[in-house]
Structure formats: C-alpha cells, structure tokens
N, C-alpha and C positions, 0 to 999 in steps of 0.2 A: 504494500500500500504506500507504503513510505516513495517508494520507486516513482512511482504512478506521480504522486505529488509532487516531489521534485521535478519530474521530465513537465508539468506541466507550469511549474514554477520559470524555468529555463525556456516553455515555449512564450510566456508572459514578456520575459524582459529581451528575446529576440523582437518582438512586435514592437516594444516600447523603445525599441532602440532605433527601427525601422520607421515608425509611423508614430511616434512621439506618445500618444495614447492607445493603448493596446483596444479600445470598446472601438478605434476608428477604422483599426484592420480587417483586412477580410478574414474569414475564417481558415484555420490553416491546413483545415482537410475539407474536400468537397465530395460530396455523392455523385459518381458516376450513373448513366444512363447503362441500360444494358446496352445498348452499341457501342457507347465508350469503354464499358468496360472488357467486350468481346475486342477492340481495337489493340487495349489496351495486353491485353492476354495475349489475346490470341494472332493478332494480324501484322503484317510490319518488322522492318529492322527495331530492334531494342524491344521486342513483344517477351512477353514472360517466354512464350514457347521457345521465340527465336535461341532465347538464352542459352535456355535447358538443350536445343538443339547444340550449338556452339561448345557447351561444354559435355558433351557427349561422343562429338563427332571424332575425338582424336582416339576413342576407344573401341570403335566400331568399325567393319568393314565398308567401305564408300560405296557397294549397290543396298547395303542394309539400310545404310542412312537416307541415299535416295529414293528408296523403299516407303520407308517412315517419312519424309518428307511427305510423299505424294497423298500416304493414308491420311496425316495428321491437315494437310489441304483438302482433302477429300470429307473429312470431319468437323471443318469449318463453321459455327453455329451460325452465323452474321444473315446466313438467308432465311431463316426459321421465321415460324411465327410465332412460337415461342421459344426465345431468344435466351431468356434464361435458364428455362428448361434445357434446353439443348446446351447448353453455357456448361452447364453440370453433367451431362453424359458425354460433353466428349474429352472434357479433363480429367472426368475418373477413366474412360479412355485410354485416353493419353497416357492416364498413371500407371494404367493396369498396362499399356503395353510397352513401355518404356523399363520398367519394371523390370519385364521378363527380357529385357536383351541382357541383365547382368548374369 
C-alpha cells in the first residue's frame, strides 16, 4: 500500500512540476477505445505482439517465424464486430501458441 502511495505521490509532483498545478493536468492514464487498444497490441511496428515477435525471433527457425507471422495476421481482431471479444481469443491465442514453440 505504502508502494501505491508513494508512486502516486511522485506522479503529483511530476504534474506540479510540468503544469505548475497538478488539478490543471490532464490525466496521466487514459482509457483506450477497443481499436486503440487492438492498434495498440496488436497492429504496427512497436505493437505489444510486434515485440514478443522480435524477441522471439532469434530463437526460432525463420519459416517457423514466418509461419507464426502469417497465423498471428490471420488472427487479427480489428475486423470483428466484436472487437473485444475477439481482443481476448486471439491473445490467449497467441499465448497458447507461442507457448508451445519452447
């Protein structure tokens, strides 16, 4: 708890230091859209997945990877209609087949 209070103490006097009165800042976390947040995961150089790809890729065989490339594109949730839903089956997905390449 202690924790919690200090990180939040330190994000006070980062605003205060920034924008003179911390109640004038914007908020320092914002709720993403599920698009934004499928963008955010999932699509894109710097994409959560992109990462996990990158630092996967030096331990794996290069048609494996392009392999997993193509599925993990192919599971893409961004077209759904539901967006969220789909948000969550294809990164447990992802987890579950990422998983089994160790």
């Amino acid at each position: 708890m202690m924790l919690i209070f200090d990180g939040v103490l330190q994000v006070r006097y980062v605003m205060r230091c920034i924008f003179g009165d911390p109640r004038k800042a914007p908020p320092p976390l914002e709720k993403l859209s599920p698009e934004a947040t499928v963008s955010f995961l999932w699509k894109g150089e710097g994409s959560f997945v992109e990462e996990l790809l990158k630092c996967i890729a030096p331990h794996i065989e290069e048609d494996i990877l392009k392999d997993l490339k193509f599925k993990i594109h192919s599971h893409d949730p961004s077209n759904s209609v539901d967006i969220q839903k789909e948000l969550r089956k294809s990164l447990l997905w992802y987890v579950v087949r990422t998983s089994s390449l160790s």
